[in-house]
C-alpha positions, 0 to 999 in steps of 0.5 A: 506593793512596797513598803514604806519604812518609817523613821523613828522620831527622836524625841527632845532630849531631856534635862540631866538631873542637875538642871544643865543642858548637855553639849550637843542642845547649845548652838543650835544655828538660826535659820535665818541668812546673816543682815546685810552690811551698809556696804551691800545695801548701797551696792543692792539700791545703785543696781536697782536705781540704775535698772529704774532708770532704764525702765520705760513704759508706753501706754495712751494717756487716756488709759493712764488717767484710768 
């Protein structure tokens, strides 16, 4: 049988006693990805139009009324 070695948690780093933060808790980077420009939503909306475009759907007319 194995063993599994755990991780220690790391816990928040606490507040020095004059109220700042230390160095290494600013900048955190958001995990988020950046907002499109105008350039890229234009470019993103012509593609999906140009495939919309090209789409054909067959199917009985009666089963479109459905």
């Amino acid at each position: 049988m194995k063993k599994i070695k755990m991780k220690k948690r790391v816990g928040v780093k606490k507040k020095e006693k004059t109220g700042k933060k230390k160095a290494s808790d600013r900048g955190t980077e958001v995990p988020y990805p950046m907002v499109p420009s105008k350039k890229d939503k234009d470019r993103h909306m012509a593609r999906f139009l140009d495939i919309f475009r090209k789409l054909e759907i067959i199917m009985p007319f009666g089963e479109a009324l459905q």
